[in-house]
C-alpha positions as a printed Julia matrix, in Angstrom:
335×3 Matrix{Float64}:
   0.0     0.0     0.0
   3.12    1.89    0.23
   4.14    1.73   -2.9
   2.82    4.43   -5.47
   2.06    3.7    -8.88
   2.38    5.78  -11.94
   1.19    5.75  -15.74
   2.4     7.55  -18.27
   1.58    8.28  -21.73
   5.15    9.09  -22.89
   4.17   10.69  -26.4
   5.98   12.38  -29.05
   4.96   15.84  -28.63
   3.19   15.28  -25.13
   3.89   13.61  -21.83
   0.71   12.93  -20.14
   1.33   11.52  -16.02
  -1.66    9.62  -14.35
  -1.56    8.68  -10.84
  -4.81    6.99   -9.64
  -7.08    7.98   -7.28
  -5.95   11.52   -8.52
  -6.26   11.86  -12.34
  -4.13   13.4   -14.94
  -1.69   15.08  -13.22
   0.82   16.4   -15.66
   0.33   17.13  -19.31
   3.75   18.52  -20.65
   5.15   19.18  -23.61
   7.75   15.81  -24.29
  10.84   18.75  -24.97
  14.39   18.98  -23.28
  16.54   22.08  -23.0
  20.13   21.41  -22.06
  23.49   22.95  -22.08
  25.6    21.79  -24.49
  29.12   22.57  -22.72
  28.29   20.37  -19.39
  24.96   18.17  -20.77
  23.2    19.76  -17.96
  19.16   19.46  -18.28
  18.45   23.38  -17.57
  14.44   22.91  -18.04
  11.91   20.08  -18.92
   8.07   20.37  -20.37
   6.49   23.78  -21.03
   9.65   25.69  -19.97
  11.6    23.93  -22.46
   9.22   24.18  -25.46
   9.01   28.75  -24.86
  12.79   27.9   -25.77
  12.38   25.79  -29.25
  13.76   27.62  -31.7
  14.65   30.74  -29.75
  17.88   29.03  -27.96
  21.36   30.53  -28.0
  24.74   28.22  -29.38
  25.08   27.09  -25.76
  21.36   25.27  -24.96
  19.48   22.76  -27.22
  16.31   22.58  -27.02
  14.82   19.21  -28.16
  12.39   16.43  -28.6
  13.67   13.2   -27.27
  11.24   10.9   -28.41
  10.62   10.84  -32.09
   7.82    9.09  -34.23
   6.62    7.73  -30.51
  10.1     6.13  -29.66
  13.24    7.13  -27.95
  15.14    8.83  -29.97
  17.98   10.1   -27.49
  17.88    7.73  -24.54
  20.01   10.0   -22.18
  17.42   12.79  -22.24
  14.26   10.95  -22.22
  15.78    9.05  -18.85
  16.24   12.77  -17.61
  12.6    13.61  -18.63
  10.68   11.0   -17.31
  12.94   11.1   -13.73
  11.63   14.87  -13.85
   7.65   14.17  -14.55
   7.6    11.37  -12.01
   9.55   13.42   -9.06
   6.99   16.16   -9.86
   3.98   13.88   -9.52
   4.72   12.25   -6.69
   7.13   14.76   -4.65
  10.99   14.58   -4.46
  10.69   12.36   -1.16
   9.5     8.97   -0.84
  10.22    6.16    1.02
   9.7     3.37   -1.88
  10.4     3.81   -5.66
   6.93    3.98   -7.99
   5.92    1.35  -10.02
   5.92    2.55  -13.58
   3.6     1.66  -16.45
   4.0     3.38  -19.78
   2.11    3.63  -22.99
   4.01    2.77  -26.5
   3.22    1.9   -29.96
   2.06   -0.97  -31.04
   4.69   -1.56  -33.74
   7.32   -0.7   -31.59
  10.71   -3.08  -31.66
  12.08   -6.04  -29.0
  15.07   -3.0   -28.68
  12.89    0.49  -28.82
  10.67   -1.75  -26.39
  13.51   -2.77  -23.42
  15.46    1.34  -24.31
  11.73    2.53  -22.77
  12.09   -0.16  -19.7
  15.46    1.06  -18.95
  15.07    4.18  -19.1
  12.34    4.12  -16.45
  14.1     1.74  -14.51
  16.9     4.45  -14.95
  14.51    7.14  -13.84
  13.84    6.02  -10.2
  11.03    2.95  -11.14
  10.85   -0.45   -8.77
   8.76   -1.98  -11.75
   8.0    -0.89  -15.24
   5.48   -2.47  -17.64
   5.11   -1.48  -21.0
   1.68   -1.82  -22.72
   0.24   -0.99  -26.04
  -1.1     2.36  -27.04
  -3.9     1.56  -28.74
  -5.28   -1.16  -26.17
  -4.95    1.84  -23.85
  -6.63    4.35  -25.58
  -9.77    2.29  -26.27
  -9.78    1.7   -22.26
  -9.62    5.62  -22.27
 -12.24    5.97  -24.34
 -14.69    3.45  -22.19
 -14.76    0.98  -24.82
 -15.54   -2.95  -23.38
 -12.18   -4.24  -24.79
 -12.7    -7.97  -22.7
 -16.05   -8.22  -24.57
 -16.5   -10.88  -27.95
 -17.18   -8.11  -30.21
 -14.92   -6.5   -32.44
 -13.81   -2.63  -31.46
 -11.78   -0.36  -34.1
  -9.74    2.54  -32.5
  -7.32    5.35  -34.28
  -5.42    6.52  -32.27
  -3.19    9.65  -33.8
  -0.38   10.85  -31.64
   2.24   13.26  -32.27
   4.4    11.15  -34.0
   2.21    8.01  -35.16
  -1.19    6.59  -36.14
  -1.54    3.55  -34.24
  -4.52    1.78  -36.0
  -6.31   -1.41  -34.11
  -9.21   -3.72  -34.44
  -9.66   -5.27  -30.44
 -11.61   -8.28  -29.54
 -11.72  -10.1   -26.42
  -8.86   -7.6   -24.74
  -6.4    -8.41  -27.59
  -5.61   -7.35  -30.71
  -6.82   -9.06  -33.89
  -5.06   -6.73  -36.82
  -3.41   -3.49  -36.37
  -1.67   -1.14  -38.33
   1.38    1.57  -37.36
   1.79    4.77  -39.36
   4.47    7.6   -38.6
   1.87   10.22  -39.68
   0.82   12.48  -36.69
   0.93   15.8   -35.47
   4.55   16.53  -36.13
   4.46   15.22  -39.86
   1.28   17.69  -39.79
   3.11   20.74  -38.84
   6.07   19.74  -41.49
   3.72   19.41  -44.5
   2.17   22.82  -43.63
   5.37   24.71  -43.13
   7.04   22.66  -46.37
   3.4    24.36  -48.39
   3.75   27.64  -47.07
   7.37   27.87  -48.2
   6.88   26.14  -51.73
   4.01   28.14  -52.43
   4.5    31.42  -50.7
   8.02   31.87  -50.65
   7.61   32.3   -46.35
   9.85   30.23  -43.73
   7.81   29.59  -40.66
   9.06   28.0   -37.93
   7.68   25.02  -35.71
   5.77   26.62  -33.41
   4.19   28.96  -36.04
   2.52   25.77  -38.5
   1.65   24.11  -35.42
  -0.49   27.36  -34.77
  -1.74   27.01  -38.4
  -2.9    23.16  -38.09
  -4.8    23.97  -34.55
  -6.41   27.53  -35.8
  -6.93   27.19  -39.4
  -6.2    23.41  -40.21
  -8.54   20.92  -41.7
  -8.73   17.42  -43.06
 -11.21   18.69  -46.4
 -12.05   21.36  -48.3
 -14.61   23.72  -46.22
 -17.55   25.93  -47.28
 -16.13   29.0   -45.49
 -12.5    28.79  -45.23
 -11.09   29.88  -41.83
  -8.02   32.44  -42.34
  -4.82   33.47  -40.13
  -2.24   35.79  -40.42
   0.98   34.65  -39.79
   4.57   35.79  -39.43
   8.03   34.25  -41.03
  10.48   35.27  -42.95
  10.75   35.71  -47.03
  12.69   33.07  -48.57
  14.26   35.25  -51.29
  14.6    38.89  -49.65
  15.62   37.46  -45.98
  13.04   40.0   -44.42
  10.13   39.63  -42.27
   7.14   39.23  -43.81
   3.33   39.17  -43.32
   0.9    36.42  -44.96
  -2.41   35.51  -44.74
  -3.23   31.46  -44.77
  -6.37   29.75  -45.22
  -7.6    26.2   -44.14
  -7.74   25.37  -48.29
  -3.88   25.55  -48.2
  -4.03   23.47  -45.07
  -6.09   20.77  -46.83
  -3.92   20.91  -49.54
  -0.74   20.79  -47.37
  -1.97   17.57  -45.55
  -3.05   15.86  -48.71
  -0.31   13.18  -49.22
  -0.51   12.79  -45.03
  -4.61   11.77  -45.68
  -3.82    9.23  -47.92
  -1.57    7.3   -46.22
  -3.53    7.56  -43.3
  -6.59    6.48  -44.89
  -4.63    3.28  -47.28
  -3.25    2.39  -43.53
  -6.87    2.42  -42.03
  -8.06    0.15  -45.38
  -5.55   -2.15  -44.76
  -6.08   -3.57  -41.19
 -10.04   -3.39  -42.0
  -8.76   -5.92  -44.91
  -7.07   -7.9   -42.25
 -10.0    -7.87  -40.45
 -12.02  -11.12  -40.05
 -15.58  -10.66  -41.41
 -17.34  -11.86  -38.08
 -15.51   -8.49  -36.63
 -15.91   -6.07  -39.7
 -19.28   -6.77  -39.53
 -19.35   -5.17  -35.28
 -16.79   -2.52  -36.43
 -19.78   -1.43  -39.27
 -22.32   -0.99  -36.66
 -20.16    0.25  -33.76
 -18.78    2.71  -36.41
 -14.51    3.43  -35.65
 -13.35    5.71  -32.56
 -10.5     8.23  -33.05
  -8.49    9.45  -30.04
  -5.34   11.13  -29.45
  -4.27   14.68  -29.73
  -4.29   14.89  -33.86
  -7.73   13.26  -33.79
  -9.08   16.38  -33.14
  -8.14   18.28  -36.59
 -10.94   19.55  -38.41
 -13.39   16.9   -40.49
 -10.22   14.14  -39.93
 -13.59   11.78  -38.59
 -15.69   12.97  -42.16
 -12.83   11.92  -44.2
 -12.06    8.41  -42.71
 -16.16    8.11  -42.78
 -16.47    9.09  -46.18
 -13.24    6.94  -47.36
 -14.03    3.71  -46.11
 -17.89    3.89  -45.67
 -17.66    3.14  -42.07
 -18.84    5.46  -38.96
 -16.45    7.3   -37.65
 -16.41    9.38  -33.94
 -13.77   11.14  -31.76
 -13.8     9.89  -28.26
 -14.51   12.76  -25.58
 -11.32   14.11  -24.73
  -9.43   12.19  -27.26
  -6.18   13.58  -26.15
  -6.12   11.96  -22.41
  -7.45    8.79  -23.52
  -4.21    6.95  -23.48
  -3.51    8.29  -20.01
  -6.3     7.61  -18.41
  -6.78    4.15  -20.53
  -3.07    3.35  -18.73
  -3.8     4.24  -15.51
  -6.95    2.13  -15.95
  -4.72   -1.06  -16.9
  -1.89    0.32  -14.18
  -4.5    -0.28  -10.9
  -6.07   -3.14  -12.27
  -2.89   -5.11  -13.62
  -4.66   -8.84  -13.08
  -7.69   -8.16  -15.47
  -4.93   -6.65  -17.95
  -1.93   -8.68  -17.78
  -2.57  -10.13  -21.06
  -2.2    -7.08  -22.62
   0.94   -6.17  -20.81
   3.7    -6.68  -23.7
   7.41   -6.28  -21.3
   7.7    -5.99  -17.36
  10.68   -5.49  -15.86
């Protein structure tokens, strides 16, 4: 009873921390600023990401994790010792067990780097569990039931796409299209068709303010602010959701020919529940405009976004975390 336990959904862009009996706790952004003379971590989550792209020589300012894995062990070790001292408190008397959300086409290596690197942070135990048996916990659907369950679940860095039956899953599909390879598409259009350099921060803006899956009625518009590719100066520009859609174009389709594909490995028995239950979306790039119409309209199936589609891997973990008997066949490594 001592012991406190702690899920996390460690994401590409966000780190989400769920301690039960107390909620979501932390929800970060998953960037590191350190000094590059001593390797000294000089800020972690929202403090970090005011830096991105405003840092002098002497501090980097990155993303550890890319396309949902660790991409720079050392730092995502520092990061998740950080996020757990804050959600428990710098003192305790026994170290935390640890479980932590990660992709479902994740590798035997990428899989033990996470492990260690929690063991690393201060964790008794770790467990590692996938992301999108999670996020269907998160988003209340029966996952131990005989009836097949489709869930999206878009992240910053990937599209984890699953069909779940009986608290397993049947087919499933892994896509490195998320939020991040939004934001790149956008700021590659703008520059290609404008002539305008924005920066990270600024298309990420554009996608959340302006951005949409299709072609809209009554395009939304935003001014933004970069600099002009040929003169070097600052420069002023006004960007609708069209050039958004446009932008994200090549992104939809392989989203959509990775959604057809594990509805092809589907068995029929389970197509046949996924057609009437329709397919939930979750996860932070769920939420971009008409992304549900488009999947709907491509594959002639239902398609919703789960209520707060962005916490539904955190809360699906900490679901799985306090009741690890009825989930331990989903549980993929334990350490």
């Amino acid at each position: 009873m001592w012991i406190k336990k702690v899920a996390i959904d460690l994401g590409t862009t966000n780190v989400l921390v769920h301690v039960p009996k107390r909620g979501i706790v932390i929800n970060e952004p998953s960037v590191v600023a350190i000094s590059k003379e001593d390797k000294k971590v000089l800020a972690v989550g929202i403090e970090a990401k005011d830096m991105i792209g405003r840092t002098p020589d002497t501090i980097i300012a990155e993303r550890p994790l890319k396309d949902g894995v660790i991409a720079n062990y050392h730092t995502t070790e520092a990061m998740l010792r950080y996020f757990i001292n804050k959600a428990l408190g710098g003192f305790r008397l026994f170290r935390p067990e640890v479980m932590i959300a990660v992709p479902a086409g994740i590798t035997s290596t990428e899989r033990r780097a996470v492990i260690d690197a929690a063991m690393a942070a201060g964790a008794r135990a770790a467990y590692i569990i996938k992301e999108p048996i999670v996020a269907a916990i998160g988003a209340d659907i029966p996952i131990g039931s005989a009836s097949g369950h489709m869930i999206i679940d878009i992240g910053g860095g990937t599209a984890e796409i699953a069909v779940i039956s009986l608290g397993g899953i049947v087919s499933c599909g892994s896509v490195r299209i998320g939020g991040t390879r939004f934001d790149a598409s956008i700021a590659e259009y703008i520059r290609r068709k404008h002539g305008l350099a924005v920066g990270d921060r600024t298309s990420e803006d554009i996608k959340i303010k302006v951005g949409s899956a299709m072609f809209i009625d009554r395009p939304l518009t935003l001014e933004v602010k970069g600099r002009d590719v040929i003169s070097g100066l600052p420069r002023t520009l006004l960007v609708s959701s069209d050039d958004t859609t446009e932008a994200l174009q090549h992104d939809m389709e392989g989203l959509i020919e990775a959604v057809k594909e594990v509805l092809y490995k589907t068995p029929p028995e389970l197509s046949a529940d996924v057609m009437d239950k329709g397919i939930i979306m979750s996860g932070g790039s769920s939420q971009l405009r008409n992304l549900d119409e488009l999947i709907a309209q491509a594959t002639g199936v239902p398609c919703y976004v789960a209520d707060e589609p962005l916490l539904c891997v955190a809360k699906g973990t900490g679901i799985a975390l306090e009741n690890l008997d009825s989930y331990k066949r989903s549980i993929m490594a334990t350490k």
